[in-house]
PAPA-287425 format. One line per 4 residues: their letters; for each residue x, y, z negated of C-alpha. Coordinates in steps of 0.001 Angstrom, whole numbers. Example, Ala and Ser with C-alpha at 12.3 -4.5 7.8 and 13.67 -1.06 7.14 Angstrom:
BEGIN
AS = 12300:-4500:-7800 ~ 13670:-1060:-7140
//
This chain:
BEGIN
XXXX = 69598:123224:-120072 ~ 70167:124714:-123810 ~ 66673:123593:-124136 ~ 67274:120303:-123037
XXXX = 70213:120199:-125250 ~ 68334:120994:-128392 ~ 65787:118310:-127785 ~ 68598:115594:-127441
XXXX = 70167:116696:-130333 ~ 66584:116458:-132561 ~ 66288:112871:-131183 ~ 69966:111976:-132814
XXXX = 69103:113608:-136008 ~ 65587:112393:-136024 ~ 67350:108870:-136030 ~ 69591:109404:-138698
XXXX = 66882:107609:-141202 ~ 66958:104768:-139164 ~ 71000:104384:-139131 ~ 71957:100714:-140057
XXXX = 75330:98698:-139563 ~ 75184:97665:-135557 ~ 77517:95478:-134481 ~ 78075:95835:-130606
XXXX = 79004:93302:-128207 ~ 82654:93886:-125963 ~ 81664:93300:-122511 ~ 83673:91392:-120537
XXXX = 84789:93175:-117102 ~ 86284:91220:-113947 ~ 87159:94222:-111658 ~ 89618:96422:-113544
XXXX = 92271:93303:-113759 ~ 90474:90947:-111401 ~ 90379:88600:-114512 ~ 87641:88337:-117138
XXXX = 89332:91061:-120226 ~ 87487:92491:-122793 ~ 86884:96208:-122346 ~ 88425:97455:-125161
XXXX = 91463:96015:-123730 ~ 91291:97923:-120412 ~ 92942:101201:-120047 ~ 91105:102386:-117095
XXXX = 88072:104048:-117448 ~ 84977:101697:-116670 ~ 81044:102052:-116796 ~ 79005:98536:-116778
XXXX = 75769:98408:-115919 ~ 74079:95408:-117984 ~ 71415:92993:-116609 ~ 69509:94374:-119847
XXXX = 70332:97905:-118584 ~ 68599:96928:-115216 ~ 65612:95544:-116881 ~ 64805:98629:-119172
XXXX = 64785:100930:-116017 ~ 63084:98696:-113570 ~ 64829:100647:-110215 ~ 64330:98307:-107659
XXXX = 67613:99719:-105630 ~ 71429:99864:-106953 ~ 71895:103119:-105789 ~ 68952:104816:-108160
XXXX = 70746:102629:-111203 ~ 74519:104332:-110760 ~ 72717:107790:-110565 ~ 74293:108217:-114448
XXXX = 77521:106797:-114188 ~ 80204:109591:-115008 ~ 82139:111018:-112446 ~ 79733:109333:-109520
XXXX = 77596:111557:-107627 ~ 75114:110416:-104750 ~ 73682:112359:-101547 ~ 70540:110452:-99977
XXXX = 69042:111850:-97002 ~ 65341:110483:-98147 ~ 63941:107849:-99572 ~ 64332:104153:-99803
XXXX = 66638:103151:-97105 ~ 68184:106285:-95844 ~ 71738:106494:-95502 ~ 73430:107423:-98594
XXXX = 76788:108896:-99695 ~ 79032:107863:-102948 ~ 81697:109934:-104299 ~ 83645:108965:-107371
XXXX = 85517:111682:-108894 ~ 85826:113839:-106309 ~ 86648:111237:-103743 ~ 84833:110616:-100437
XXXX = 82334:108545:-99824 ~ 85306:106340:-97540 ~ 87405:106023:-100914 ~ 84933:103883:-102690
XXXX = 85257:100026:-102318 ~ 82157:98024:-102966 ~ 82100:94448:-103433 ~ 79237:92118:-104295
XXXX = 80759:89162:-106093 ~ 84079:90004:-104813 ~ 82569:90186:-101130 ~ 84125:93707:-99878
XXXX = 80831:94857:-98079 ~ 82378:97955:-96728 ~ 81268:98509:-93259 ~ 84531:97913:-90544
XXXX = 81572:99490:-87915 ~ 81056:102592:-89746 ~ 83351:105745:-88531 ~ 84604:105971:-92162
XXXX = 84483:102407:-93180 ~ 82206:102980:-95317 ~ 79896:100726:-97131 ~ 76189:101985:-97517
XXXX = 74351:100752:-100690 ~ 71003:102201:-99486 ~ 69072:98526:-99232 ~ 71056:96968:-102079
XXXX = 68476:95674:-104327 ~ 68609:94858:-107965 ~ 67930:90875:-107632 ~ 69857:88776:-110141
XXXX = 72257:91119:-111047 ~ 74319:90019:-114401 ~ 76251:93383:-113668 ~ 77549:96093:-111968
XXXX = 80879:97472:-113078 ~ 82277:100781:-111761 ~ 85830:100987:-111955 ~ 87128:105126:-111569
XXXX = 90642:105853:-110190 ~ 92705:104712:-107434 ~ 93184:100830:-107408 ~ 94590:100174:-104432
XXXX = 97383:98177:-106205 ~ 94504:95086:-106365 ~ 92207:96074:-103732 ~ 94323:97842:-100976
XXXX = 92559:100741:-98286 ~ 88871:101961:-99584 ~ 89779:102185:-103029 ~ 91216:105727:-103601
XXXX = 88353:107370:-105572 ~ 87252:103728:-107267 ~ 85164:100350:-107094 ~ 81981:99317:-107903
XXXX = 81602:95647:-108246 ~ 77852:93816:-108415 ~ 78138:90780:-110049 ~ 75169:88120:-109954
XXXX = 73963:86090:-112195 ~ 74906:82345:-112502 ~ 72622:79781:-114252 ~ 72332:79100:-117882
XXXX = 70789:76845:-119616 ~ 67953:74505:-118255 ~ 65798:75113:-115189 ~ 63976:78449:-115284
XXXX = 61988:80734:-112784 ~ 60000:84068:-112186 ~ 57737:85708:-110290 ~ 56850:89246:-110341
XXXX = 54639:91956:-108312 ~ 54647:95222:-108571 ~ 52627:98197:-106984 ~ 52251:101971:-106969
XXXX = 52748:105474:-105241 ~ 53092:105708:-101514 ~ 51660:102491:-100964 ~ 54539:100524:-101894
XXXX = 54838:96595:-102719 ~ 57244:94978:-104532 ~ 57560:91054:-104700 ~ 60134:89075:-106479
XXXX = 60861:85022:-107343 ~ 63787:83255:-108228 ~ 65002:80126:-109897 ~ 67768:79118:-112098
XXXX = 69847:76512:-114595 ~ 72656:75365:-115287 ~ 75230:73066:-117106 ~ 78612:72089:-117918
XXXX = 78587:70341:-114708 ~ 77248:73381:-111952 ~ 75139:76041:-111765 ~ 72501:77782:-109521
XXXX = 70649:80706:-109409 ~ 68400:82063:-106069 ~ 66714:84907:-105344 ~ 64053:86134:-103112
XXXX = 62504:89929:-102828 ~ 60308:91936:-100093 ~ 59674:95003:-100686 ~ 57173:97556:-98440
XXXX = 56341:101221:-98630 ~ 54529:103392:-96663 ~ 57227:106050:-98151 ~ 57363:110015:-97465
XXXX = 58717:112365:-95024 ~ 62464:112028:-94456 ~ 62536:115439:-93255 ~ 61633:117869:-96277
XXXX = 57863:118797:-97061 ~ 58853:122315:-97527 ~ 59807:122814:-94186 ~ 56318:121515:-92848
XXXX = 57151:118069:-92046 ~ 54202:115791:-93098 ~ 54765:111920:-91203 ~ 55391:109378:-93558
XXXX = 58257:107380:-93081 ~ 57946:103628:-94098 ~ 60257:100851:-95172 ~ 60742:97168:-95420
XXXX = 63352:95394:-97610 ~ 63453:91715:-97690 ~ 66232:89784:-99208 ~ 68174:86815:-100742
XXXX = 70531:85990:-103048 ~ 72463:82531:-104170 ~ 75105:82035:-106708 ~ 76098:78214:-107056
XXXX = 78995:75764:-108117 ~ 78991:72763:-109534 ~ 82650:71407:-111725 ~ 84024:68648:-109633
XXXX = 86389:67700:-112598 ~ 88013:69121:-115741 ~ 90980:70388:-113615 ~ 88611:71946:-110297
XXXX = 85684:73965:-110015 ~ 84157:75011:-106467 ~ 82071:77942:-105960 ~ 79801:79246:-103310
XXXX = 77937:82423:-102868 ~ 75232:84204:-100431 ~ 73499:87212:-99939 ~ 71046:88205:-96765
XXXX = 69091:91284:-96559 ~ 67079:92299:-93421 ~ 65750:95969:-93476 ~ 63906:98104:-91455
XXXX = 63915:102259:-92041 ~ 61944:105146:-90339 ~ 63926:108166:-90500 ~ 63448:112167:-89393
XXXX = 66682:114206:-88237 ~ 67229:117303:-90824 ~ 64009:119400:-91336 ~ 62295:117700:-88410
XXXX = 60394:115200:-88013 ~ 60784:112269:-85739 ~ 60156:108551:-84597 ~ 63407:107330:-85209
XXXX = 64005:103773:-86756 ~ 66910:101964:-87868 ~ 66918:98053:-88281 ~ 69755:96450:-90496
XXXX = 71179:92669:-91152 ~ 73638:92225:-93486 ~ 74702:88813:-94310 ~ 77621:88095:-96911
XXXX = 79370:84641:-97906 ~ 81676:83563:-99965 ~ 83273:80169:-101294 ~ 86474:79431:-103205
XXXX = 87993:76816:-105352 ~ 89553:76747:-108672 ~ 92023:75040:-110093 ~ 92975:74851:-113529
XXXX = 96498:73574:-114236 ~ 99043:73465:-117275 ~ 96192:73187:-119582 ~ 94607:75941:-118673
XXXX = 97326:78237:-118457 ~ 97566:78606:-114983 ~ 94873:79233:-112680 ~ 94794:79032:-108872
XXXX = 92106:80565:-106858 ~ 91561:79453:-103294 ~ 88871:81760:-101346 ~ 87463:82865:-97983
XXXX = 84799:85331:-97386 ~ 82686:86289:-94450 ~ 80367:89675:-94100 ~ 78436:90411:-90953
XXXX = 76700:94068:-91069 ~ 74554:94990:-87985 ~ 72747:98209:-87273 ~ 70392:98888:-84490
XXXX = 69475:102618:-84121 ~ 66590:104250:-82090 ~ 66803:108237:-82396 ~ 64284:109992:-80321
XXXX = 66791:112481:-79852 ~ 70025:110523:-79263 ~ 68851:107281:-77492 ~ 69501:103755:-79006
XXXX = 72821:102592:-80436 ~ 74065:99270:-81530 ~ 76905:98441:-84040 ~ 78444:95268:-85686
XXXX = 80867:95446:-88196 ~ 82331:92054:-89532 ~ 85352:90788:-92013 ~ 86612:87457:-92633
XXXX = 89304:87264:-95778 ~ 91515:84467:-96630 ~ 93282:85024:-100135 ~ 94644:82948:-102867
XXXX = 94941:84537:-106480 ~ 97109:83015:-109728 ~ 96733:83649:-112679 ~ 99849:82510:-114997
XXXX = 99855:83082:-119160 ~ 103536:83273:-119540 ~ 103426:83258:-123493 ~ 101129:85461:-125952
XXXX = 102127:88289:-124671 ~ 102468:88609:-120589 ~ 99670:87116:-118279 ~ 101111:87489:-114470
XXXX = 98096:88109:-111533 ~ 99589:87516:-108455 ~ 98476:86673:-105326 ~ 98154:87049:-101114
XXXX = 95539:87602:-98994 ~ 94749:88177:-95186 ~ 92092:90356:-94111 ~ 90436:90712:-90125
XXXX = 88263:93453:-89711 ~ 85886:93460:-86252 ~ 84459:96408:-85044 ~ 81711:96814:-81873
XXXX = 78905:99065:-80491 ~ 77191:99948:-77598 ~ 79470:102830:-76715 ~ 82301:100130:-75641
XXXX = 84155:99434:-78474 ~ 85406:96066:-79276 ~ 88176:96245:-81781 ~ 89880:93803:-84333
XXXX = 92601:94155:-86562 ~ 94589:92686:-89466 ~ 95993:93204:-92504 ~ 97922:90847:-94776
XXXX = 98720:91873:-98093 ~ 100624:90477:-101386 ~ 100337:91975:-105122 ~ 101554:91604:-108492
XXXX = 100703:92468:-112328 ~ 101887:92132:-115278 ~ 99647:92302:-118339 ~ 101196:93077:-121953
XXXX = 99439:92587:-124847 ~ 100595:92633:-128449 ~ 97698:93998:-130272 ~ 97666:97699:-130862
XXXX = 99592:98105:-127459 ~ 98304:96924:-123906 ~ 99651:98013:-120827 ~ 99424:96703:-116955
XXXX = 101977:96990:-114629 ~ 101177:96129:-110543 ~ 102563:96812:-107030 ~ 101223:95857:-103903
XXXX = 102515:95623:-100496 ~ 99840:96197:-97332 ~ 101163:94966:-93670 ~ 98549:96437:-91253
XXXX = 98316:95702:-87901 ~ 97671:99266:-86711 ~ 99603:101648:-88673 ~ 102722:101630:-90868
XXXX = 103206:99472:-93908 ~ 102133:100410:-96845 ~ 103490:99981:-100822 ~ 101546:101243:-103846
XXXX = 101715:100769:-107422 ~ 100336:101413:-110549 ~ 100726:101805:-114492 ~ 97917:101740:-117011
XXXX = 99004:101468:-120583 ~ 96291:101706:-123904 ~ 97071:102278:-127730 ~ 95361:101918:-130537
XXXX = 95688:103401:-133803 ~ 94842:100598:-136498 ~ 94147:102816:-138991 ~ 91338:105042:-137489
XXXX = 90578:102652:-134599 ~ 91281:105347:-131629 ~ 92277:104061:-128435 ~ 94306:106081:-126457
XXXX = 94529:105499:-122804 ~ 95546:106608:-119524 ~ 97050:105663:-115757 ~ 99281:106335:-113229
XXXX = 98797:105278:-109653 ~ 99474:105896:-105680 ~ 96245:104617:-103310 ~ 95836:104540:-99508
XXXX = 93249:104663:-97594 ~ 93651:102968:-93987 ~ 92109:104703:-90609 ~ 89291:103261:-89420
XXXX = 88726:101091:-86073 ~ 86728:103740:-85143 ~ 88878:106013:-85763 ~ 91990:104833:-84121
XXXX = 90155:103330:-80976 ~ 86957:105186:-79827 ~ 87069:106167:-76891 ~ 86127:109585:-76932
XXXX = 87902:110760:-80123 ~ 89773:107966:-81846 ~ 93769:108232:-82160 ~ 95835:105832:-82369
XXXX = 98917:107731:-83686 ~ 97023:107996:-87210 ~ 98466:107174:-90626 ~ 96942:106325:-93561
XXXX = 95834:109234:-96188 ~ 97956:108913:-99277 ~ 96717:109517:-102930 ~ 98287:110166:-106814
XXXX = 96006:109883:-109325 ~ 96555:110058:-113045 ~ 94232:110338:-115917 ~ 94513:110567:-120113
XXXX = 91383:109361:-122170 ~ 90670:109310:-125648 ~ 87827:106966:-127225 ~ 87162:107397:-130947
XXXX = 84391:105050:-132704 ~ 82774:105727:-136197 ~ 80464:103619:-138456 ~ 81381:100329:-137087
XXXX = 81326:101498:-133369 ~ 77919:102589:-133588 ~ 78909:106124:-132493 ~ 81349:106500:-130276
XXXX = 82874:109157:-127816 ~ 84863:108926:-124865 ~ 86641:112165:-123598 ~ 88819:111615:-120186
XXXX = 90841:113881:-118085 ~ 91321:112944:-114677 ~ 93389:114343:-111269 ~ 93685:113136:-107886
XXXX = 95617:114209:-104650 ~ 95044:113146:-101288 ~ 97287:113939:-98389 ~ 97228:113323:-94997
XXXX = 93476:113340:-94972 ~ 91821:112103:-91769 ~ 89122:114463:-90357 ~ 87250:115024:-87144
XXXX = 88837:118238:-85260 ~ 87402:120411:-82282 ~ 89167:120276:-79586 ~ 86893:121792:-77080
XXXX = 83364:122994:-77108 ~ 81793:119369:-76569 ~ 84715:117660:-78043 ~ 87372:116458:-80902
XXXX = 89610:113970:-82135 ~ 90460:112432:-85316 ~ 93731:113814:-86725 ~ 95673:113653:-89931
XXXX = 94437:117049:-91412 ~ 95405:118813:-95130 ~ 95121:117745:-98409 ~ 92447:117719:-101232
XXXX = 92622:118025:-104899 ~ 89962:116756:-107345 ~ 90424:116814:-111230 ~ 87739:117122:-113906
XXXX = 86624:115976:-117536 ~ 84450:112529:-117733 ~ 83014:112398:-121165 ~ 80147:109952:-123276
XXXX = 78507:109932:-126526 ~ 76948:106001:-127286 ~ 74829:106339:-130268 ~ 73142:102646:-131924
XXXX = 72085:103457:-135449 ~ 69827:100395:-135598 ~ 68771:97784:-133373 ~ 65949:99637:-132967
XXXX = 67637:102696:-130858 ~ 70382:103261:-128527 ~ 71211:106361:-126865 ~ 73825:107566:-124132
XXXX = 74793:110802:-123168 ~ 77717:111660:-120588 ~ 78825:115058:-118875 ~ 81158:115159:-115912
XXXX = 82713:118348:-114658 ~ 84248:117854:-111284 ~ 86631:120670:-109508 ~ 87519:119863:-105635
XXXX = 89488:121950:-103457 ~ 90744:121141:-99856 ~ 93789:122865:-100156 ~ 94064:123851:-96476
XXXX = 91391:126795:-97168 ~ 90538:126991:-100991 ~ 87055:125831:-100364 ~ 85345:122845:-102711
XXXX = 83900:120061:-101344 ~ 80617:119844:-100096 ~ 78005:117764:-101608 ~ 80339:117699:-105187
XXXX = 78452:119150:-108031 ~ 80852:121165:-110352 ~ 78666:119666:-113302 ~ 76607:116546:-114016
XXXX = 74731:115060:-117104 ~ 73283:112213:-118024 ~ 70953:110817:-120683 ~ 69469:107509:-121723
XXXX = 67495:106464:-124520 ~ 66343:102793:-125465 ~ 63132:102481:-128234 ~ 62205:98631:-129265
XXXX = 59685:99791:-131797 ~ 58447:96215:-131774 ~ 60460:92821:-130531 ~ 57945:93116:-127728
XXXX = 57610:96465:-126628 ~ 60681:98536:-124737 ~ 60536:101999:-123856 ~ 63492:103769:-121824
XXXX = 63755:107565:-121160 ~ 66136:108429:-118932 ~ 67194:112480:-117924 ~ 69783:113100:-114967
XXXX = 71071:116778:-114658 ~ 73042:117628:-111210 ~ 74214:121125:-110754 ~ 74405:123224:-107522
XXXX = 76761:122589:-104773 ~ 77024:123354:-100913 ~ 76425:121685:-97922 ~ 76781:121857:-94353
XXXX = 76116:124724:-91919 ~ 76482:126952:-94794 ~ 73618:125298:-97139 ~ 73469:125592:-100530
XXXX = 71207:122763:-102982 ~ 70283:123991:-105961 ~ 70226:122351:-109394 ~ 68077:119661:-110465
XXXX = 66994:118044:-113696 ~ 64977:114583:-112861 ~ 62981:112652:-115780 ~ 62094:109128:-115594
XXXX = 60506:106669:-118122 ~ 59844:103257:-118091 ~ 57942:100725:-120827 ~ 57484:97177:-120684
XXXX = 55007:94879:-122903 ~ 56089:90893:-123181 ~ 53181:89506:-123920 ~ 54165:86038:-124408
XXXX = 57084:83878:-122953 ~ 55368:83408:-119670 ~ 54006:86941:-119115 ~ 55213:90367:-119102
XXXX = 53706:93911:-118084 ~ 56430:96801:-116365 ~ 55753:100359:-115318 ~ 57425:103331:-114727
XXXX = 57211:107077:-114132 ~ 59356:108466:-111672 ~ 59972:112093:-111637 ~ 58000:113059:-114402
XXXX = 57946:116589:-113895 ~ 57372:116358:-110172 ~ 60683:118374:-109646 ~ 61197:119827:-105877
XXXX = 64661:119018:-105134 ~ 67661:118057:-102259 ~ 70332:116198:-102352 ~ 71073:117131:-98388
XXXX = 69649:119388:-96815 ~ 66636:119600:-94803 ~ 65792:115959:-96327 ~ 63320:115614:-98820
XXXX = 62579:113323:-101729 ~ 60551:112040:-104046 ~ 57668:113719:-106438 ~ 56155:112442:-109257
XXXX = 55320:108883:-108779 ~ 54187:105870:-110676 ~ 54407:102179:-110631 ~ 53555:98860:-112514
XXXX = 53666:95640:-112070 ~ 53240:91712:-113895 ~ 56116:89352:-114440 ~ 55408:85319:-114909
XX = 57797:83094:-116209 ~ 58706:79580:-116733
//
């Protein structure tokens, strides 16, 4: 690692020639507030992914794009399609909310509720934000460690389209289209992908485990609306993907497959009142997630988790200073399998928030009151204030929250180990940044401290030799240091570097938490030594940790690069180099991953 360290720093000094007034753009972020605010005007602490971030790296899957967002750390056991685990600060992979245009695509089947990203693909993404810290106060249970929110894209401009192929190691295919435009009057943009690989062994190499196992990825993707006047916009959105995944159990291999359908929809109105000043959203969402499972070992098994939300948001500008975000929603969760459970359950919920702006000083102020249907009532609430100093530009920034995060159907009603007395784990989280830019913003660093209790925690416990029950167990700590370096000295370079350091504890023994690296780093470099030519390096570092049965996963460094050549308007050449160094790593055990590998690929547009 000191190594590695010298090298980055000999890039930034190597650039120093090339420095050069950069002005950057503010992105503007949806989830923190759940209205469109600058970022320099948010207090919590946010990473967004841009649809030129996307581009430059060319991962066809979201997962392998939030691999170097601070204070996120992901487990896959294998390759494209295997099930996957997210943990944000700390937080377990049940505390993170995801939501794909505001569709919460957590799973109400899974035994933690959790929402797998592994056949997310990167199609007409405009996007992704990720949203660290408990914010419960606007999104309710699942949101205790944080949310990451994919946001497509919506057409621009006049009609446009794409296709693309791409090919490379392990046999794998990768086919894209899509069409879009747009105008003052609508907008449309679809989306079609299939991806096929002949893949590798789930179950690790090392262990003598040699049967490939393949996958299939085909999806689709709308985002449309049209502006019925100058006072009402409607909007509609869709996403499909059907998936099919060979898998091995830990350091065996096996013929075990898993199919998956996972349909998402969405449509809401808008209506624009008071000129302008007050907005009222009208929405209802559907997601249907099924998952057929044939284990060699364990038989087949069917699930089917679904949600249907009903909500209405305002949004009310007060005066210059106070915008009000208040709002209801109602929120049915179904859960069934082929073990006999067939559960439903609802939860109604209002909120409030105030933001305050003058300037220098911005602040948001929000409570929330949850009314399950299974489990006590819950109230949280939450403060996040942000100063700036006018004279040096630094922003200083923190929050102050309470999160919950509801039990499962699973948990309360399976039959052989759910429990129906359980209450909802409780959280406190806090943080304090600092974020100091220099030369215009073109250097800037972001230092953040963070700590986060959960009580009440809901694990599995033993109650026998062949059996358990879900109980409200002890409580966990997490706290660590998120920080970044974002260096631009011309328009010809950009580089990011981030380190996270991440201490867990359950409290009940002392131990950490498995899978939780006590270090992470991250870096990313962008080179456009011509208009037409991009080259992007980027360098994850993950340090060791433990996992089950006593296992312990070393430290990894992965390389990748990727370059892309635009010919012309209409054509474009891609590749990439995964794993440059072909390093032999885990990130659970007994499951391998993959070496160094190569793809490229042609884009035509029109």
């Amino acid at each position: 690692m000191r190594k590695i360290f010298i090298v980055l720093c000999a890039l930034l000094l190597t650039a120093g020639p090339l420095w050069a007034e950069v002005i950057r753009l503010d992105p503007v972020v949806i989830t923190a507030t759940r209205i469109g605010t600058p970022l320099s005007q948010i207090a919590s602490s946010v990473t967004v992914i841009t649809a030129e971030e996307i581009e430059a790296k060319q991962q066809p899957l979201v997962l392998d794009l939030l691999r170097n967002v601070p204070g996120l750390d992901i487990s896959r056991a294998g390759g494209a399609g295997a099930s996957a685990s997210i943990s944000i600060r700390g937080a377990g992979n049940k505390h993170t909310m995801v939501l794909i245009d505001g569709i919460k695509y957590n799973d109400p089947s899974a035994i933690g509720g959790a929402a797998d990203l592994a056949n997310l693909t990167t199609d007409n993404i405009e996007q992704i934000e990720v949203v660290r810290g408990a914010q419960s106060v606007l999104y309710g249970s699942d949101a205790i460690g944080g949310v990451i929110n994919i946001i497509t894209k919506k057409g621009n401009g006049q009609l446009e389209g794409y296709a693309s192929l791409e090919g490379g190691s392990y046999n794998t295919w990768e086919n894209r289209a899509g069409i879009s435009l747009g105008s003052d009057a609508g907008h449309l943009a679809l989306t079609m992908s299939h991806s096929d690989t002949d893949g590798f062994s789930a179950a690790n190499k090392k262990d003598g485990n040699n049967e490939k196992d393949g996958y299939k990825n085909t999806s689709l993707s709308l985002n449309a609306g049209n502006r019925v006047s100058d006072r009402f916009e409607l909007n509609y959105g869709f996403h499909y993907t059907d998936a099919d995944y060979e898998y091995d159990n830990a350091n065996i291999d096996a013929d075990n497959t898993q199919k998956t359908k996972e349909l998402g929809s969405q449509v809401n109105g808008i209506f624009h009142l008071l000129d302008n000043r007050w907005q009222v959203k009208l929405g209802a969402s559907y997601i249907d997630l099924k998952r057929d499972d044939n284990n060699e070992f364990w038989g087949t098994s069917e699930y089917k988790g679904t949600r249907s939300k009903l909500e209405i948001q305002n949004t009310l500008q007060i005066n210059g200073l106070n915008t009000l975000i208040f709002g209801a929603e109602s929120d049915t969760e179904k859960a069934e399998n082929s073990f006999g459970q067939d559960d439903k359950a609802t939860n109604n919920a209002i909120y409030i928030e105030d933001q305050f702006n003058t300037g220098n000083f911005i602040t948001t102020v929000g409570v929330r009151y949850d009314n399950p249907e299974d489990f006590n009532s819950k109230a949280t609430w939450r403060i996040a204030p942000l100063y700036t100093f006018v004279a040096t530009g630094t922003r200083l920034k923190g929050s102050l929250g309470t999160g919950f995060k509801a039990p499962t159907l699973y948990e309360l009603h399976d039959p052989y180990s759910g429990n129906s007395d359980l209450d909802a784990e409780k959280s406190l989280s806090y943080d304090i940044g600092v974020e100091q830019g220099f030369l215009t913003n073109s250097l800037i660093f972001d230092i953040t401290w963070f700590h986060n209790d959960i009580k009440d925690y809901i694990e599995w416990v033993r109650t026998g030799a062949f059996t358990g029950r879900y109980q409200n167990g002890g409580d966990i700590k997490t706290q660590g240091i998120e920080t970044s370096v974002q260096v631009y000295p011309s328009d010809l370079l950009d580089v990011q570097l981030s380190y996270t350091y991440t201490d867990t504890e359950n409290k009940e023994d002392g131990s950490r938490l498995l899978k939780r690296p006590l270090h992470k780093g991250g870096f990313d470099l962008n080179l456009y030594p011509l208009e037409s030519i991009r080259f992007n390096l980027n360098l994850l570092y993950v340090g060791d940790r433990d996992d089950y049965a006593d296992e312990h996963l070393d430290e990894y460094i992965l390389v990748n690069l990727a370059a892309s050549y635009q010919i012309n308007f209409n054509l474009k050449l891609f590749g990439r180099i995964d794993n440059l160094f072909d390093k032999d790593y885990e990130e659970v055990s007994g499951y391998g991953t993959a070496g160094l590998s190569g793809y490229a690929g042609i884009k035509l547009s029109f």
